[in-house]
C-alpha positions in Angstrom: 27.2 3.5 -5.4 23.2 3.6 -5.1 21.7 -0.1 -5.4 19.0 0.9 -4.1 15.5 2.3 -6.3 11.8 3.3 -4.8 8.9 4.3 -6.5 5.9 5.9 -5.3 8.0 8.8 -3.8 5.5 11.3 -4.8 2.9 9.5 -2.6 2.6 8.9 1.0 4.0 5.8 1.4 7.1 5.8 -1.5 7.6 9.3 0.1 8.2 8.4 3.8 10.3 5.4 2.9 12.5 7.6 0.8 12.9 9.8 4.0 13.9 7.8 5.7 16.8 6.3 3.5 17.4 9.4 3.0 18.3 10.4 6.4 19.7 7.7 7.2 22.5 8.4 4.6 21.6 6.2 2.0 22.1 6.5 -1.3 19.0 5.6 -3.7 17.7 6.0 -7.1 13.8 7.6 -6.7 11.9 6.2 -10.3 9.1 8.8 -11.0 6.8 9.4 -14.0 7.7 13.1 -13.4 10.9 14.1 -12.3 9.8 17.8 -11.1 7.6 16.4 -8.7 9.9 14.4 -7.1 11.5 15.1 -3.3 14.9 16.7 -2.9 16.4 14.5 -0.8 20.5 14.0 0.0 21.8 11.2 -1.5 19.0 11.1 -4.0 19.1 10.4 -8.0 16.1 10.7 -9.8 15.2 8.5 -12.9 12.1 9.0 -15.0 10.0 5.8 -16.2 6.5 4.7 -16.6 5.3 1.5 -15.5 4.1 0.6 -18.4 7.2 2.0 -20.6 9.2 -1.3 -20.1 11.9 0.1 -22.1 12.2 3.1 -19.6 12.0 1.3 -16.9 14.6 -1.0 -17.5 16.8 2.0 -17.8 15.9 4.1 -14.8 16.6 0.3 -12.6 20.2 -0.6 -14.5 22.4 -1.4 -11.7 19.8 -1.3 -9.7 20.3 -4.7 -6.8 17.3 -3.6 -4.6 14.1 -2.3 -5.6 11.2 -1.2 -3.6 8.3 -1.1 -6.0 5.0 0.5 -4.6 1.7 -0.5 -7.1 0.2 1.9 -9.0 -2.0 4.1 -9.0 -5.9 2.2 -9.2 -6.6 1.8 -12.8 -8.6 -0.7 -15.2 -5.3 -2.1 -16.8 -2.8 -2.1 -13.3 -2.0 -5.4 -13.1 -0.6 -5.4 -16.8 1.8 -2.1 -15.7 2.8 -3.7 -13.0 4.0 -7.1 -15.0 5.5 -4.5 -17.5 7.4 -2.8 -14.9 8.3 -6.1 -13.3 9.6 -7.7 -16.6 12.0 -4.4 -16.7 13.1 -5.1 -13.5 13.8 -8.1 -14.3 16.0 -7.1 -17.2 18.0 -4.5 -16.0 19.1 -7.4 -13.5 17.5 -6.2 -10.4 18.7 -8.5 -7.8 16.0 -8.4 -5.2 12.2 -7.3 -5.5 10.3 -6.0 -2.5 6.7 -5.4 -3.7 3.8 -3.5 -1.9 0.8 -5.8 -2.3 -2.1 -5.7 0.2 -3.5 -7.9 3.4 -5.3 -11.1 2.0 -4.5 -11.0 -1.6 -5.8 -13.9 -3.6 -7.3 -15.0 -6.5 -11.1 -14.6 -4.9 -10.5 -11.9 -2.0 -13.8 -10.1 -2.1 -11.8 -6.6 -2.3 -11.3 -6.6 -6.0 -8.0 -4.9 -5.8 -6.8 -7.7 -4.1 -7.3 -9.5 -6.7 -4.8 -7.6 -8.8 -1.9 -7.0 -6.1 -2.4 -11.4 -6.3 -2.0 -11.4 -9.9 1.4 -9.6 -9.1 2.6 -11.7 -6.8 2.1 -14.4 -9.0 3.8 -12.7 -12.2 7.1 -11.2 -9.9 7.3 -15.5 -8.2 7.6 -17.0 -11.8 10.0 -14.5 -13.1 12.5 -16.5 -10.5 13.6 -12.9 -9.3 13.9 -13.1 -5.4 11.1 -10.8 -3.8 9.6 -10.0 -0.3 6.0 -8.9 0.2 4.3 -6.2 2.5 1.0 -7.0 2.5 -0.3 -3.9 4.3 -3.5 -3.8 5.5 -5.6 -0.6 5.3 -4.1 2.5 6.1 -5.0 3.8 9.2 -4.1 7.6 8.2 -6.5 7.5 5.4 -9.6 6.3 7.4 -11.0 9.9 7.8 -11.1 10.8 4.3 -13.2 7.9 3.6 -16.1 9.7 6.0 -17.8 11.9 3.4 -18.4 15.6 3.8 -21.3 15.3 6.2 -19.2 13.2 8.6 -20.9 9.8 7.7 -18.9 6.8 7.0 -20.9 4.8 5.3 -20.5 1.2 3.8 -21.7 -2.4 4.3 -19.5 -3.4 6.6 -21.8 -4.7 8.8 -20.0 -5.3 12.0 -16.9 -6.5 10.7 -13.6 -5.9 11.6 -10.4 -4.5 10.5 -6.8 -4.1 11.1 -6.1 -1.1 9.9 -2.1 -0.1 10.0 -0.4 3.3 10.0 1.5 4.3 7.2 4.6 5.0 9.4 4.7 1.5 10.7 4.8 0.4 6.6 7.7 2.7 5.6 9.9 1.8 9.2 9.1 -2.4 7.9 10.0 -1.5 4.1 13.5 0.4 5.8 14.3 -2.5 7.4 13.6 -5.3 4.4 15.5 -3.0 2.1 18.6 -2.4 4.4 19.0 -6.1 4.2 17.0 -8.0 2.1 18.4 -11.2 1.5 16.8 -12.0 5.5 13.4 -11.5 3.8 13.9 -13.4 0.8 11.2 -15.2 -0.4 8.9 -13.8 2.7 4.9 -12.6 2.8 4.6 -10.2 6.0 1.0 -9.0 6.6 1.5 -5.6 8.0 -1.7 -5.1 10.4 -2.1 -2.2 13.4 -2.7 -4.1 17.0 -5.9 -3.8 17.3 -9.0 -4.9 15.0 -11.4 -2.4 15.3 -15.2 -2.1 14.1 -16.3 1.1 11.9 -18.4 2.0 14.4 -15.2 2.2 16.7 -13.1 3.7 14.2 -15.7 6.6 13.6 -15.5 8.0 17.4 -11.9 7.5 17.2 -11.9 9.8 14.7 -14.1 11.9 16.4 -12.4 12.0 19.7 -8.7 12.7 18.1 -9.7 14.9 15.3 -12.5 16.7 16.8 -14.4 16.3 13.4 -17.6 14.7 14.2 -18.0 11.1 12.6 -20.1 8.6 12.6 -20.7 4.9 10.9 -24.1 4.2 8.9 -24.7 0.9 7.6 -25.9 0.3 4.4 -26.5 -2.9 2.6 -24.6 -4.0 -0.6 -27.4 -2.2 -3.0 -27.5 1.2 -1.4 -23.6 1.5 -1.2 -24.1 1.4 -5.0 -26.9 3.6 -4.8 -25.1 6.2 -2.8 -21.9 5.9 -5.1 -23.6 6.4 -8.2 -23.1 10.9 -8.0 -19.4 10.3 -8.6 -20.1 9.0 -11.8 -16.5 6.5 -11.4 -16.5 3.6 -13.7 -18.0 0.4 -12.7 -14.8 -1.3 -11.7 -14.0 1.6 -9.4 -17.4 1.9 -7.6 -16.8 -2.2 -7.3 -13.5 -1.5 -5.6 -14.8 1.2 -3.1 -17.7 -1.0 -2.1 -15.8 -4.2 -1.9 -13.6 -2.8 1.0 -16.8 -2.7 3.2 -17.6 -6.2 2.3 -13.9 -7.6 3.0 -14.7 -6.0 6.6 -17.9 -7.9 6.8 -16.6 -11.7 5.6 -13.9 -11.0 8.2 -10.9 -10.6 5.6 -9.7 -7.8 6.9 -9.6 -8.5 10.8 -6.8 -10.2 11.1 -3.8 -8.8 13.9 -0.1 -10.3 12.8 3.6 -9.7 14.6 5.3 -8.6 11.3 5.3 -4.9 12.2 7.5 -5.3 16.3 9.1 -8.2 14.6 10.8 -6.2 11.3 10.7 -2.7 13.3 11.4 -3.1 16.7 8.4 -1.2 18.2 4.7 -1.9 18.6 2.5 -1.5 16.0 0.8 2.1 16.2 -3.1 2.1 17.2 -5.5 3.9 14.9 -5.7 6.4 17.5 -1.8 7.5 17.5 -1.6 7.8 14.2 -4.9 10.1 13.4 -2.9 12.5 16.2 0.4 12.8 14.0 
């Protein structure tokens, strides 16, 4: 009987987590806007729904007891799919909710995103539905691509820093929540790397492991605006990018927690490690 649902499994992190269920033998239901892009995997149904299609969704998670829902995509109006999508969940009489939110949300967290995986939070704790949060921090895996195609990082992040956390240390945490989550109910883990590390560090990590020459240019608030401004992304977007270089700065970012050793039984994977997988 599969009690188990993930979303996301067309994306990095939904993707490795569903590998892993999958290898272990377990049975799950993968939820995906488009079914023909989702993973074969044993012991794998596939259900189509949109966040925001409520109706959908409550059908792809009947008889669903454990969900792991990864947030959507970045868009204007995500915080309303996601209380959509958690509403459905709700219906079809999901039993526990384990939600991907990020490292410091809050209602005034400088990164604006946070802001939105907050508002989540706080929509999935009134529904009365119990839940457990991974707050991850940024990923580590992805800190290359933010370097643009002359091999500059560049952001006000000032000398701030963070904890960024591999994307393999998320999926082995979500494994273990969803394999038996009434142990996490009603439980926040921040999900950090070991080590908080400056840009400046992070570039000739990035250098030294990937051979790709990088390096870290600060810029104050108004020319990371000024140097966005090319991609033509709407004004809530370029706020987003820029706000993750601020978040390093006020120190929001930097903080180093246990929840990775304590919910997967091995260290926490250094920035380093992971750019070498």
């Amino acid at each position: 009987m599969t009690t188990i649902a993930v979303t996301g499994v067309t994306g990095r992190l939904g993707g490795r987590v569903a590998a892993r269920l999958a290898a272990a033998g377990t049975s799950q239901r993968l939820v995906v806007r488009d079914p023909a892009r989702a993973p074969r995997l044993d012991g794998a149904q596939v259900a189509r729904a949109d966040f925001a299609d409520g109706e959908a969704a409550r059908q792809a998670l009947d008889g669903i007891e454990t969900l792991l829902m990864v947030s959507a995509s970045e868009a204007p109006d995500r915080v309303a799919q996601h209380r959509a999508f958690v509403d459905a969940a709700v219906a079809a009489g999901v039993g526990h909710l384990v939600y991907v939110s990020f490292y410091g949300a809050a209602p005034d967290a400088t990164f604006t995103l946070a802001r939105d995986h907050w508002a989540t939070e706080e929509h999935i704790r009134a529904t009365g539905v119990p839940f457990t949060f991974l707050r991850d921090n940024m990923y580590a895996d992805l800190l290359p691509l933010m370097a643009g195609q002359d091999g500059v990082l560049r952001g006000p992040a000032e000398d701030g820093r963070v904890s960024v956390v591999a994307l393999d240390d998320i999926a082995d945490a979500a494994v273990a929540v969803l394999g038996s989550p009434g142990e996490h109910a009603g439980a926040t883990y921040d999900l950090t790397g070991p080590e908080a590390i400056t840009l400046e560090e992070a570039a000739a990590i990035i250098t030294e492991v990937t051979g790709r020459p990088v390096t870290y240019h600060r810029e104050t608030v108004e020319e990371a605006y000024r140097s966005r401004e090319h991609y033509g992304a709407p004004d809530w977007e370029v706020d987003a990018w820029v706000s993750t270089y601020t978040a390093i700065a006020k120190g929001e970012l930097a903080g180093i927690g246990d929840a990775v050793p304590r919910l997967t039984g091995h260290p926490a994977t250094p920035l380093a490690t992971a750019l070498a997988r």
